[in-house]
C-alpha positions in Angstrom: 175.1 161.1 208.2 173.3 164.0 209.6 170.0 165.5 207.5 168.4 168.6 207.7 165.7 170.8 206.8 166.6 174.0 204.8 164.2 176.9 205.2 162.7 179.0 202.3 163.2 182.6 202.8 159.4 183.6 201.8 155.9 184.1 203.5 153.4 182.3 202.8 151.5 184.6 201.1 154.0 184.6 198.6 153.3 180.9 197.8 150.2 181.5 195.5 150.5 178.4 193.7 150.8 175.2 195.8 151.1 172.9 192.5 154.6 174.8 192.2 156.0 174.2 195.8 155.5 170.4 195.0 158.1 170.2 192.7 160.1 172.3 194.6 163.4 170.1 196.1 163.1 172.2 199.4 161.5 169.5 201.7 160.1 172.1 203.9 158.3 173.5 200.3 156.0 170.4 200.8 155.0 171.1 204.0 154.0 174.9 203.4 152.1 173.5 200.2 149.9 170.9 202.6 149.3 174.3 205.0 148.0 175.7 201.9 146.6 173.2 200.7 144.4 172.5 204.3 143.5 176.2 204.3 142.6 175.6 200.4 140.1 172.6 200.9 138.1 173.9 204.5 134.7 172.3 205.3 135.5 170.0 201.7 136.6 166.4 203.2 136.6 164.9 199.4 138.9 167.8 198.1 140.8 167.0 200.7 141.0 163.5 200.3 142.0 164.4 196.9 144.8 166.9 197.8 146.2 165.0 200.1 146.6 161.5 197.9 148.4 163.8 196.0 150.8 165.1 198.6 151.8 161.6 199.6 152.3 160.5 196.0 154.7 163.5 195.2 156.5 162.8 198.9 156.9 159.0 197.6 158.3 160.2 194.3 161.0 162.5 196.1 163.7 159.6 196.5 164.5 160.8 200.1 165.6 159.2 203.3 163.3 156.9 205.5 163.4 159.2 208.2 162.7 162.4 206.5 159.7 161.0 204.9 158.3 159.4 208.2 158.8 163.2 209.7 157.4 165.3 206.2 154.2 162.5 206.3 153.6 162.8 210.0 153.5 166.8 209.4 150.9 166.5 206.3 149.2 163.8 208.2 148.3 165.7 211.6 147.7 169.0 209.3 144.8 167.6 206.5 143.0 165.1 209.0 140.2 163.7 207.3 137.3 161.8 208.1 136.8 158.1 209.1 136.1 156.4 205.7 138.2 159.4 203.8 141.4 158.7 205.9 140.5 154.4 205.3 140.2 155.1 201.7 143.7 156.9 201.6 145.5 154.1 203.4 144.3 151.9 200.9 145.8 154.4 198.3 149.0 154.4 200.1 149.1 150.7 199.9 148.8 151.1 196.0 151.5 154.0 196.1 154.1 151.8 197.8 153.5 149.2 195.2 153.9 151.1 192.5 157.2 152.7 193.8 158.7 149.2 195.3 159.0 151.7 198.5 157.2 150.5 202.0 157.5 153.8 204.4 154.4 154.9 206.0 151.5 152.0 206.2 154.0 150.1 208.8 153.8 153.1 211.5 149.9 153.4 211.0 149.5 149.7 211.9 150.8 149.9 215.1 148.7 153.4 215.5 145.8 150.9 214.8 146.8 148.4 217.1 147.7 150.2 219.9 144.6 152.2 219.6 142.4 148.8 219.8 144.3 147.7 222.6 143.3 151.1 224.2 139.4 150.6 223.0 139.1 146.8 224.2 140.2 147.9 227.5 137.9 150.9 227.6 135.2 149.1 226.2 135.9 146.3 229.1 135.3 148.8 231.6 132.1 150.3 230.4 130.8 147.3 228.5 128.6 146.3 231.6 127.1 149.7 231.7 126.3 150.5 228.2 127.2 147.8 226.0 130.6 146.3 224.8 130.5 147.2 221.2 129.8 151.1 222.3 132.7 151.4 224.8 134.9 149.8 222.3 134.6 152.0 219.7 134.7 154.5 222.1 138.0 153.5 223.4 139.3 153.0 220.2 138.8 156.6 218.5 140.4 157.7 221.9 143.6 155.5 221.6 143.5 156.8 218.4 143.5 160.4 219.0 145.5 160.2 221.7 148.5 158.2 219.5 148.0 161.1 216.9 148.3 164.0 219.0 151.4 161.9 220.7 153.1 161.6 217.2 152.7 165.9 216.2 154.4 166.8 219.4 157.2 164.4 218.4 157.4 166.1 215.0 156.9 169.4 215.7 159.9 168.9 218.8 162.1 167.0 215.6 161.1 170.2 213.3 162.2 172.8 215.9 165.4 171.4 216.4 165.8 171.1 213.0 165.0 175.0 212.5 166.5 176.6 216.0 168.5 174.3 217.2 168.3 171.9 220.9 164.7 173.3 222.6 165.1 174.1 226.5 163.0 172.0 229.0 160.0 174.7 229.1 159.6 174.7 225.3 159.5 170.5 226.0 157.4 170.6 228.5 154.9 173.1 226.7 154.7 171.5 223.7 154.3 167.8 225.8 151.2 169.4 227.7 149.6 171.3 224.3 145.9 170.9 222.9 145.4 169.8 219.5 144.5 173.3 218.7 147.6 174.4 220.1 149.7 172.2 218.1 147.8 172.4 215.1 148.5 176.5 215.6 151.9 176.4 216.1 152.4 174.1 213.7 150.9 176.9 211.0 153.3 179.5 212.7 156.6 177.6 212.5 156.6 178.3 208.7 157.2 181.9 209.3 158.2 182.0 212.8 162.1 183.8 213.5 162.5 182.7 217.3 160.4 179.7 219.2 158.8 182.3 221.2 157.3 184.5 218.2 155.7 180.4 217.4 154.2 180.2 221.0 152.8 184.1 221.1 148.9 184.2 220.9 147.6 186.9 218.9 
C-alpha cells in the first residue's frame, strides 16, 4: 500500500489562520500550520511549548498511518525546537497523549535518540573527563549526540518529503542535503512549502 502527500495549491501567506489548517485532512496542511505557527511564537519558548502540545495532540487525533505520523512529527519536531526543560516537559505530555488515545507512536523513536545520544556523551565525557571533569564532558557529549541524532533525522525527512513532492532525488540533491547546516535545513525546509522544482528550494536569496 503506497501513501502519499497531496499538496495544497496556496501560499502561505494565504494561510492566515493556523487554527484552520489543523483541521484540514491535507496532511501537508499541518506542516505549513507548525511553519506558521514557529514564525508565530519567535523568541516565546512557553508559547511555543504551548503551540506545539497542541500540534502533536491534533496529529494523534488524525487516525493516520504509523509511518506518516513518524514523518509529519519528525517535520514539527525539527521546525519548533524548544528548550531543555520545555522539550522534557512535552515528552512527558506526549506520554499522556498516547494514553489517552490507546496509540504508542513517537516516545519509542526519542528513547533511542536519548540513548544513543548518552552513549555518544559517556564516550566524550571519557575522553575529556581527565582534563576537565567527567560530569562536564558528559553533558557535553550528550547535547552533541543529541544534536547530531536530530540533524541526522531532518535530512531523512526532508529526503522522504522531496520524494514524496518531485519524485526520486539525483545523487547531488542526496549528497547536498547529507552535507547541510542546520540552518540550511531548517531553510529549505521553510521553502519546500512553496517551492515548484528542487532547485527553486536550494536557491539562496
Amino acid at each position: 500500500c503506497h501513501h502519499s502527500l497531496e499538496f495544497p495549491i496556496a501560499k502561505l501567506i494565504d494561510y492566515d489562520q493556523a487554527e484552520s489548517l489543523e483541521v484540514n485532512p491535507n496532511p501537508f496542511a499541518l506542516v505549513t500550520s507548525a511553519h506558521l505557527r514557529t514564525h508565530r511564537t519567535k523568541g516565546d519558548p512557553e508559547a511555543r511549548y504551548l503551540a506545539k502540545r497542541a500540534l502533536v495532540r491534533s496529529l494523534y487525533r488524525r487516525g493516520w498511518e504509523k509511518q506518516r505520523i513518524l514523518d509529519l512529527f519528525g517535520v514539527i519536531d525539527w521546525m519548533m525546537r524548544l528548550p531543555n526543560e520545555l522539550e522534557q516537559q512535552l515528552w512527558q505530555d506526549i506520554e499522556t497523549i498516547e494514553g489517552e488515545t490507546r496509540m504508542s507512536y513517537v516516545t519509542s523513536v526519542e528513547r533511542l535518540a536519548i540513548k544513543r545520544g548518552i552513549q555518544q556523551g559517556r564516550q566524550q565525557g571519557m575522553q575529556q573527563g581527565m582534563q576537565r571533569g567527567l560530569e562536564r564532558g558528559l553533558e557535553k557529549g550528550l547535547e552533541k549526540g543529541r544534536l547530531e541524532g536530530k540533524a541526522e533525522e531532518a535530512v531523512a525527512i526532508l529526503e522522504r518529503l522531496l520524494v514524496k513532492r518531485f519524485g526520486p532525488l539525483g545523487e547531488g540533491t542526496e549528497k547536498r542535503l547529507k552535507l547541510a547546516t542546520p540552518e540550511q535545513l531548517d531553510r529549505w525546509t521553510d521553502r519546500i512549502l512553496d517551492a515548484s522544482t528542487i532547485d527553486a528550494m536550494f536557491e539562496e536569496h
